[in-house]
FIVEX-691341 format. One record per residue (C-alpha): x, y, z; residue in three letters. Coordinates in steps of 0.001 Angstrom, whole numbers, plus 500000, padded with zeros to 6 digits. Each point is the difference from the previous one (the first is absolute). Layout:
XYZALA/...
***
This chain:
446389081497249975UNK/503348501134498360UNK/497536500786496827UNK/497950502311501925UNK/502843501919501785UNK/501537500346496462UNK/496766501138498930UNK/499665502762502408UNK/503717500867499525UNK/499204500576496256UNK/496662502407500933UNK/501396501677502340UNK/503441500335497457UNK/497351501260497019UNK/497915502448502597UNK/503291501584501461UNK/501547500560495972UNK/496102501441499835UNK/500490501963502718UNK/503694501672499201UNK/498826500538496332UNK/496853502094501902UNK/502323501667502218UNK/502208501371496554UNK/496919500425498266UNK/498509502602502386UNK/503859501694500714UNK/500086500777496337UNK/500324503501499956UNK/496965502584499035UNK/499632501706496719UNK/497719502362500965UNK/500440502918502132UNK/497636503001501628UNK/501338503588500381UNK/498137502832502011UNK/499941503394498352UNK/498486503328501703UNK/498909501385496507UNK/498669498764497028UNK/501453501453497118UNK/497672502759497960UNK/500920497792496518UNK/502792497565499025UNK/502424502176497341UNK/502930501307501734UNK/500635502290497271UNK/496907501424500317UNK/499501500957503660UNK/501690501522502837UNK/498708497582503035UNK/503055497929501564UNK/497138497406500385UNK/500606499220495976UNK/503550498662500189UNK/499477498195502909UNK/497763497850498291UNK/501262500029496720UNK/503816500759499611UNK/502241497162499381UNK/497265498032500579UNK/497550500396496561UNK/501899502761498776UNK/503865500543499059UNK/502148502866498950UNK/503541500377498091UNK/501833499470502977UNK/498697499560503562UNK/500540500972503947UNK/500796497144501709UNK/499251499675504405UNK/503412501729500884UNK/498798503249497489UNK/502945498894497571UNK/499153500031495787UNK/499871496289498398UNK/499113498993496899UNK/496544499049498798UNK/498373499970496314UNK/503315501274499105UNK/502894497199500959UNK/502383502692499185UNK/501207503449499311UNK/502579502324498139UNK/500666503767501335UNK/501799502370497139UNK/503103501624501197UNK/498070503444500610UNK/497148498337501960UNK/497615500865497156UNK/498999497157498607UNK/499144496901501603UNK/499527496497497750UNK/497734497591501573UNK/500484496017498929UNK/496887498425500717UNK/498762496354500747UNK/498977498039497684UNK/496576497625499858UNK/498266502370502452UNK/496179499777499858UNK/497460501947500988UNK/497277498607502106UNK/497659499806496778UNK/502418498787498122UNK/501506502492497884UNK/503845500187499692UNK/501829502695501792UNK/502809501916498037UNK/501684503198499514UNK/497016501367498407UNK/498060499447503516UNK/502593502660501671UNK/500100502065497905UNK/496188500577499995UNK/499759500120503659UNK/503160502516500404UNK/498153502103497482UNK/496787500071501293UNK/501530500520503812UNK/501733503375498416UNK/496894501134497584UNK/498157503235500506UNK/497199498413501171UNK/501555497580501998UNK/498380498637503246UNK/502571498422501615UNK/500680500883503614UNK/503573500172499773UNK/500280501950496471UNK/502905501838500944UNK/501689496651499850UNK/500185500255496963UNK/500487503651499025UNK/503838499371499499UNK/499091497589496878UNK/500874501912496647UNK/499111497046497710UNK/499362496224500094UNK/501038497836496879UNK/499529496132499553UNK/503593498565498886UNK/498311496531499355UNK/497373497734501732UNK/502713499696502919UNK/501495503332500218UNK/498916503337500673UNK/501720503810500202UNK/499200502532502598UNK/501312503206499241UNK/499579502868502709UNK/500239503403499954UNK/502749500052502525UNK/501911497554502470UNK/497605498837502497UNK/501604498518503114UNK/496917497919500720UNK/498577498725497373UNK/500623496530500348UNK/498418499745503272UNK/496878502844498457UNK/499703496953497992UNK/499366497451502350UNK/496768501868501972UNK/496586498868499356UNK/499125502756498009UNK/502349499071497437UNK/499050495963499425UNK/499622499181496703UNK/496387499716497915UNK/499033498422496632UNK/498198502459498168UNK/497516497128499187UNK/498804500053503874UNK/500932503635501407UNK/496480501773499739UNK/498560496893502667UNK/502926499421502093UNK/497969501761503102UNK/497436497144500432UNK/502061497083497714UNK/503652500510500380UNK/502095498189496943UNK/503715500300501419UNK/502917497401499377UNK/500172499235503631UNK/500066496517502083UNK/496340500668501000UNK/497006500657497991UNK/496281501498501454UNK/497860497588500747UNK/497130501477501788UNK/499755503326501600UNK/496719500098502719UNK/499583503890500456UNK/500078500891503785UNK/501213496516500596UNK/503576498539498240UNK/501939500172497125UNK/500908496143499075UNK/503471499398497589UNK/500513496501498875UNK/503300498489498334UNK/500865500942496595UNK/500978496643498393UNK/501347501229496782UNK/502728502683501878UNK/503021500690498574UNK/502004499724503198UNK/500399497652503548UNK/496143499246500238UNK/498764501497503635UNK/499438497133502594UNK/496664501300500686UNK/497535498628498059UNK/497447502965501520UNK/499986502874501645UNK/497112501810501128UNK/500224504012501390UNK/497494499688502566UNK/498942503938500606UNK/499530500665504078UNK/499581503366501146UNK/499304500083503164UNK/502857499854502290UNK/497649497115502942UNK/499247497957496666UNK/503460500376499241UNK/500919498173502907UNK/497274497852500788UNK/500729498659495828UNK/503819499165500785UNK/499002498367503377UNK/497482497650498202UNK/502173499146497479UNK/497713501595497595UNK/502705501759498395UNK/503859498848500139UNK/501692503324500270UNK/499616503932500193UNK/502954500841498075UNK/499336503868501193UNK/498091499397503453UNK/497926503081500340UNK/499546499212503962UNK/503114501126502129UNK/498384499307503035UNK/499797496422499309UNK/503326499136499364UNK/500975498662503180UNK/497895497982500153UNK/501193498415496752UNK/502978499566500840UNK/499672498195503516UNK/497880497404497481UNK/502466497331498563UNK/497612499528497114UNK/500895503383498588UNK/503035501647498346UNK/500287504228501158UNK/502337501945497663UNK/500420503498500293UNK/501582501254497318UNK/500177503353497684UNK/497650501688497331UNK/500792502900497748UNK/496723501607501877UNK/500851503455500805UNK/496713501028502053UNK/498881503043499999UNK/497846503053501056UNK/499110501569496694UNK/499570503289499021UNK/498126502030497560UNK/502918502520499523UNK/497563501563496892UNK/497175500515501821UNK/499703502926503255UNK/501245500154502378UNK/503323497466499029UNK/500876502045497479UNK/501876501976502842UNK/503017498192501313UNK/499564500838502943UNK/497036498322500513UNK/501563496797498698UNK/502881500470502030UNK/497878500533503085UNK/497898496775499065UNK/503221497790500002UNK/500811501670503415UNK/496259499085501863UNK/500454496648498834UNK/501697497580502811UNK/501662497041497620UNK/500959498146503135UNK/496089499642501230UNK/499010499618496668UNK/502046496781499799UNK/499159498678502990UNK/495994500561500053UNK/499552499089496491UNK/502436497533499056UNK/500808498616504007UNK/503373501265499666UNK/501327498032496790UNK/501074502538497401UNK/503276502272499229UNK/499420503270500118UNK/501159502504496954UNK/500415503782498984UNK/499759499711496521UNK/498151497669497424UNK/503078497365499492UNK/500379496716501871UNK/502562499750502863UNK/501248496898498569UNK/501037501346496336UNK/503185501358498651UNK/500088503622500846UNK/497437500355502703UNK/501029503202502300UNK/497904500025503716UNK/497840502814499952UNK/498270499566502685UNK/501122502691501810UNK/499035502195497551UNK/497413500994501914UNK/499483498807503424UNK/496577499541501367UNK/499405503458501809UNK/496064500989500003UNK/501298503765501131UNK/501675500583497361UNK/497286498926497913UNK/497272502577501321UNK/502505502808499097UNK/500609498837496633UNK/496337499449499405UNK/499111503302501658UNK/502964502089498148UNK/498001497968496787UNK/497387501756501224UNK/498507496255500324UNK/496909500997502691UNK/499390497586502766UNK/496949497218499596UNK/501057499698495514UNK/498396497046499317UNK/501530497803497079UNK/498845497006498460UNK/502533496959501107UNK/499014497213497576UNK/500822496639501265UNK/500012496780497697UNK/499260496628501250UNK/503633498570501179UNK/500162499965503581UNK/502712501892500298UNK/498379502757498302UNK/497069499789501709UNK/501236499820503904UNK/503152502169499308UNK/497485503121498703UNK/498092499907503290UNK/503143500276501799UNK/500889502919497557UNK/496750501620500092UNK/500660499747504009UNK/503455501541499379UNK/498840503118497474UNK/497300500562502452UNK/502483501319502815UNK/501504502481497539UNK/496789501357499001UNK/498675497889496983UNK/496816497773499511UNK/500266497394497722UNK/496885498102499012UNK/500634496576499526UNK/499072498475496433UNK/499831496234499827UNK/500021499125495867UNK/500344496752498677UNK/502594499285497473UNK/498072500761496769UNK/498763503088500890UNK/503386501020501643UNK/502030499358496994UNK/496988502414498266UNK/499482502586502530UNK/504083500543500929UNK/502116498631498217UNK/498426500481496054UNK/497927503299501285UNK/501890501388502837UNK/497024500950501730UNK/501608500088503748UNK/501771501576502520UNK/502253497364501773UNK/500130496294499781UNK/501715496968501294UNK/501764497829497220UNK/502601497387499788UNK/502196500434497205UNK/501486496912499165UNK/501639500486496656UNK/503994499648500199UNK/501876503487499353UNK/497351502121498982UNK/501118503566500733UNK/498557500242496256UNK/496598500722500881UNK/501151503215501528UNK/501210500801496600UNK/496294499525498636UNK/498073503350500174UNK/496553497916499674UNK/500764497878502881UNK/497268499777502799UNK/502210501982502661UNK/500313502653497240UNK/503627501127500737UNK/501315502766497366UNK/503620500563500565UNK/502201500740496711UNK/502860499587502153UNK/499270496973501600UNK/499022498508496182UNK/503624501219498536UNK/501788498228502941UNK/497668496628499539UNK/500892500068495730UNK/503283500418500767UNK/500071496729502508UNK/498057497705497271UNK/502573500837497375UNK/502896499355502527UNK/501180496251499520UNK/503659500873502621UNK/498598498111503358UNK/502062502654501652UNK/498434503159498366UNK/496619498146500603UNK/500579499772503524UNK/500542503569500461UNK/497385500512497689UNK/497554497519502417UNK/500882502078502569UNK/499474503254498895UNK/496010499108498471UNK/499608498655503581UNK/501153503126501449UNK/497872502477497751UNK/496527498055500468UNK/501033499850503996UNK/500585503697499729UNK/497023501052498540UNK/498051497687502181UNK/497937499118497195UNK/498378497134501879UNK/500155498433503741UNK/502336497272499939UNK/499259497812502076UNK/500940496075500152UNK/501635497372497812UNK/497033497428500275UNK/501307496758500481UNK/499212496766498823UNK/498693498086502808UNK/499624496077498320UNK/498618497229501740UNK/499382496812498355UNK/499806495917500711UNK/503078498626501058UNK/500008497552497286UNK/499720502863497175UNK/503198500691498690UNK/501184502469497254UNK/497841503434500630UNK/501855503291499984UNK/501133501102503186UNK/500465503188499087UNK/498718502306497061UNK/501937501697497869UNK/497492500252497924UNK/496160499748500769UNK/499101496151499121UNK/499113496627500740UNK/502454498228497795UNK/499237496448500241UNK/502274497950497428UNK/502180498894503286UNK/497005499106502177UNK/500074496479500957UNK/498959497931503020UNK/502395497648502214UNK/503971500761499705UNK/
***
């Protein structure tokens, strides 16, 4: 009898060892993770498109630069561990890591930068962000580990300009197919990209650096705002690191298994105009415009009140922001004079183009509501991506649009006479040169100011909302952005458990 009770002791010893070693088994944590994205990115080379959609995909994740942005928008080092800044601000001397591979393979050294600062500056250039790199005078290779930038003159910025996604470094070996088979130095390599479907990353076991926790990711691409919803409530996907439903967030966050974080983007959101084309070549018509336009209902109806509004294209939350958003105060009366002294005649129709972000799409039937009362018609224009990026922004073949942009800082593309919103002002160009060679944070700061002012003034576009980052993820997820100081997903901090 004793033998049988010290028999059953014993099983019932093994099963519950059995059972705990189960129970730590299954709380291991996941390696794996599922992020919901609204667009799928037109290609996979950040220095060869404009669409936000690229970094958030790719930056810090396949690709790497010089330096990088890290989640609180401050510059860190990257490919280069270190760097050297001559006395006159000229010349900056980058000391690079050493044993960095590619992702086939090939070593990365000096000769790497050098060829992708080049090619970023060349004539026939590509790259989104070229002016980026207009400041560069030359580019010399000290050694394998070293490497000289000379510029023209002092730029304040360059050491974050080097830290974007337009700037990440390339091996000349894999440049021409980095749309469709990205080659970076990053934590993550491609793995499979399903058009229409998901982008999937997996862990890059030969990286120079901490190796990323995750041993996959996968971009899973959801446009549909219901699908949205209905994915994160299934589980189907484990966060919407920009949630592109408003209406649904409480809903999220009376749920305990979900995590709401409402943070900041760089996304100044805008009502575009064509100030080349009739009839916003006149001022006054663009003045008018930004007068029609009610911010306040704008932000509420399209965005279910979660959004800072702005008078200018710079982010409330940067150094050197001025509120000018009383600028001009929403006051439909004084639009109809200004559009009839533009000799503007009641019922103009103009072409509102509207790409697919939700945002865009609901706030431009509350505009077109808004322009109506004062005597315009816009027709609505639903594009998808691809043929937006075409039709506006590469042929400028509209009248108004709504667009989030989401760079940080970038009063430079009011500088650029070939931008889409085809602004021409010498003056305004003089002031913006003289702020990129500025490196004194207080002359800046005026400086900041005063570029804010001028575009404000000349109401080049409707400026409408700072569109914020609305994340909402499992609990258990830890280490996504919570806000964006720069548009990505980087995921070399994402982890599950504490």
């Amino acid at each position: 009898m004793a033998h049988r009770i010290a028999r059953v002791l014993s099983l019932a010893l093994v099963a519950g060892i059995a059972g705990f070693a189960a129970g730590v088994a299954s709380a291991a944590p996941r390696k794996d993770v599922t992020l919901g994205v609204r667009l799928e990115p037109p290609h996979l080379d950040p220095t060869a498109g404009a669409a936000a959609a690229i970094g958030e995909v790719v930056y810090a994740n396949v690709f790497e630069g010089l330096t990088r942005i890290d989640r609180n928008g401050a510059v860190k080092p990257a490919l280069a561990e270190r760097w050297e800044v001559s006395p006159d601000g000229r010349t900056y001397t980058f000391f690079l890591r050493k044993g960095v591979k590619f992702h086939d393979g090939t070593d990365f050294d000096a000769s790497d930068v050098k060829f992708t600062l080049d090619r970023a500056r060349a004539a026939d250039s590509v790259n989104p962000q070229k002016g980026l790199f207009a400041p560069i005078e030359a580019v010399e290779v000290v050694d394998p580990a070293t490497v000289k930038v000379a510029l023209k003159q002092p730029t304040g910025r360059f050491l974050f300009d080097m830290g974007w996604a337009a700037a990440v470094i390339v091996a000349p070996e894999s440049a021409a197919d980095n749309r469709t088979k990205p080659v970076g130095t990053g934590p993550f390599t491609l793995a499979t990209w399903a058009k229409g479907d998901r982008i999937e990353l997996a862990r890059n076991p030969n990286y120079w650096g901490r190796p990323a926790a995750l041993d996959k990711a996968t971009f899973k691409i959801i446009g549909d705002p219901t699908a949205a919803f209905a994915a994160l409530m299934a589980g189907d996907v484990d966060a919407f690191p920009i949630y592109p439903a408003p209406e649904n967030v409480d809903q999220f966050k009376a749920d305990p298994r979900f995590k709401v974080v409402v943070g900041n983007t760089e996304g100044k959101t805008i009502l575009a105009m064509n100030n080349g084309r009739a009839p916003f070549t006149d001022i006054r018509v663009r003045r008018a415009l930004s007068q029609a336009v009610d911010r306040k209902a704008v932000i509420d109806g399209a965005m279910y009140g979660y959004g800072a509004p702005i008078g200018s294209h710079f982010a409330p939350q940067d150094k050197g922001y001025v509120d000018l958003t009383g600028r001009y105060p929403h006051d439909p009366k004084a639009a109809q004079a200004l559009l009839k002294e533009a000799g503007v005649a009641a019922g103009t129709r103009l072409r509102l183009v509207l790409p697919p972000p939700d945002y865009a799409r609901r706030g431009g039937e509350i505009i077109a509501a808004q322009l109506r009362k004062v005597g315009i018609e816009a027709e609505l224009v639903p594009m998808e991506w691809a043929q937006w990026l075409s039709e506006v922004f590469k042929n400028r073949n509209y009248d108004l649009t709504v667009i989030s942009h989401v760079e940080p800082l970038d009063l430079d593309i009011y500088a650029r006479e070939s931008y889409y919103f085809d602004y021409k002002n010498p003056e305004y160009k003089a002031l913006y040169d003289e702020l990129a060679a500025t490196s004194d944070e207080g002359k800046r700061i005026e400086l900041l100011k005063k570029a804010q002012e001028k575009i404000a003034d000349d109401a080049v576009n409707v400026f409408l909302f700072l569109l914020p980052k609305i994340g909402i993820w499992n609990a258990e997820l830890k280490g996504l952005w919570e806000n964006a100081p720069i548009p990505v997903n980087d995921l070399t901090e994402v982890r599950w458990g504490e």
